[in-house]
C-alpha positions in Angstrom: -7.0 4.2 5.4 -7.4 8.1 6.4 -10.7 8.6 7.1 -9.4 12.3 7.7 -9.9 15.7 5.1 -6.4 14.6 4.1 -5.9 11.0 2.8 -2.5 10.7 1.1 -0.7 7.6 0.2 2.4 8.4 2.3 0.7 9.1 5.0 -1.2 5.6 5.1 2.2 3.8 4.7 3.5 5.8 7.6 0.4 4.9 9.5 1.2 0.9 8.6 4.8 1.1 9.6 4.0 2.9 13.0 1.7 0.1 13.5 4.5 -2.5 12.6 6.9 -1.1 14.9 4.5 -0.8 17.6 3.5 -4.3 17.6 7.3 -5.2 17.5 8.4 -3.5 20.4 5.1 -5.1 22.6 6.3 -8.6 21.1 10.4 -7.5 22.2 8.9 -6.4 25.9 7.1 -9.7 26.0 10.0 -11.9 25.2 12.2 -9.4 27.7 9.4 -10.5 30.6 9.7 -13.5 29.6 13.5 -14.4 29.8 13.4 -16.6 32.8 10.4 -18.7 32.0 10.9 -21.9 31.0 10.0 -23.3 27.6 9.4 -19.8 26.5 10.1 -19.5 23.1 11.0 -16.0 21.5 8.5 -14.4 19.1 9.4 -11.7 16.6 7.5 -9.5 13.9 8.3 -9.0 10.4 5.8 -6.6 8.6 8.8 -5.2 6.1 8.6 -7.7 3.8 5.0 -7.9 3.4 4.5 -4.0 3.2 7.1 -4.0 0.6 5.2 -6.6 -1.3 2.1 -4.8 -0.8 3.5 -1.8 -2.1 5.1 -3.3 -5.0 2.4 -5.7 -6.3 0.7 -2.2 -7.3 2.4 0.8 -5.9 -0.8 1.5 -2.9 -1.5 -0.5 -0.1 -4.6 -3.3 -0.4 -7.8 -1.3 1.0 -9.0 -3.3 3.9 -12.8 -4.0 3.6 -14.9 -3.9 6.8 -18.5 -4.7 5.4 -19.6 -6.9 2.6 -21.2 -3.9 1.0 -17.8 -2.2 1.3 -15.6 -1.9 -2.6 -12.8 -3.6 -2.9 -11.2 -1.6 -5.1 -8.5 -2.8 -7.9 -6.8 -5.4 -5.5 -9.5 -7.2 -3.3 -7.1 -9.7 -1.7 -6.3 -8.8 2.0 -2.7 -8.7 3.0 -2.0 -8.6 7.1 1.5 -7.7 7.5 1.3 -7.8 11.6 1.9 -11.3 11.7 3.5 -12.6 14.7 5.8 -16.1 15.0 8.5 -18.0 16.7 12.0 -16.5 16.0 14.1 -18.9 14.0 18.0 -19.7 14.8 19.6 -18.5 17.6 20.3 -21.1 20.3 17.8 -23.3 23.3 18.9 -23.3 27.0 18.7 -26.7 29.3 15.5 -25.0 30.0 13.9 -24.6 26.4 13.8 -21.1 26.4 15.3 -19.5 23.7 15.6 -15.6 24.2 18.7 -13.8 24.0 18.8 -10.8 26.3 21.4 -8.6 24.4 19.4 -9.6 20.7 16.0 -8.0 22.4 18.0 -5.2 23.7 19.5 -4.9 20.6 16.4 -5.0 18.2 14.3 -3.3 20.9 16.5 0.4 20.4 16.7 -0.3 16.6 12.8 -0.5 16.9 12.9 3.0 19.2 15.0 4.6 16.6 13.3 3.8 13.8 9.7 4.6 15.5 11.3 8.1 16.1 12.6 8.8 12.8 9.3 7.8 10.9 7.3 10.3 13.1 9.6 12.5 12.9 9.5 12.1 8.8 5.5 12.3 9.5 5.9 15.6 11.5 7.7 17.2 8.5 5.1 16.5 5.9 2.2 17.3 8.4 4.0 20.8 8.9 4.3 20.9 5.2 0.8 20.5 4.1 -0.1 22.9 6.7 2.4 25.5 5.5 1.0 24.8 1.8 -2.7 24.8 3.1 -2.0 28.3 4.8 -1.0 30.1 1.7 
């Protein structure tokens, strides 16, 4: 959460996602390092589907608690949505490494482009608050 003079629910999402998609592209350059190595096995994130659960199950993210003392607020169950695993499908060399140069190349620019347009989505509504803050 925003410990900021702003705290805004959007903003917190966007924060989440940013941290999502970060995590992703440090899991994408480690399977990239990792091509040659044998018995490596890929590793991928997926945040989305928890975030969207998160989101859904009551419209805010879960408040993370970092003391006992701390409120949980109306949902006290905690929800990580930067979970790392083993990518499933895709196919095992002689070797038993299973990366796919052209997939992490692939998911690795998806992952740029969608990092740009969220803080690019951020800038906007930064430099819109501050417009409405000025008046």
């Amino acid at each position: 959460m925003s410990t900021g003079m702003v705290s805004d629910s959007t903003l917190n999402l966007a924060q989440k996602a940013l941290d999502g998609l970060s995590l992703r592209r440090d899991v994408i350059s480690q399977n990239i390092a990792n091509v040659d190595t044998p018995g490596y096995q890929a590793q991928q994130v997926n945040f989305e589907t928890a975030l969207q659960s998160a989101i859904n199950s009551s419209g805010t993210l879960p408040m993370t608690t970092t003391n006992d003392r701390h409120e949980t607020g109306l949902q006290s169950e905690k929800t990580n949505m930067l979970e790392i695993g083993l990518r499933k499908g895709g196919s095992t060399r002689a070797d038993g490494n299973n990366v796919n140069i052209d997939q992490e190349l692939e998911q690795m620019t998806e992952t740029g482009v969608s990092y740009q347009a969220l803080t690019t989505a951020i800038t906007k509504k930064l430099s819109l608050l501050k417009a409405i803050a000025e008046r």
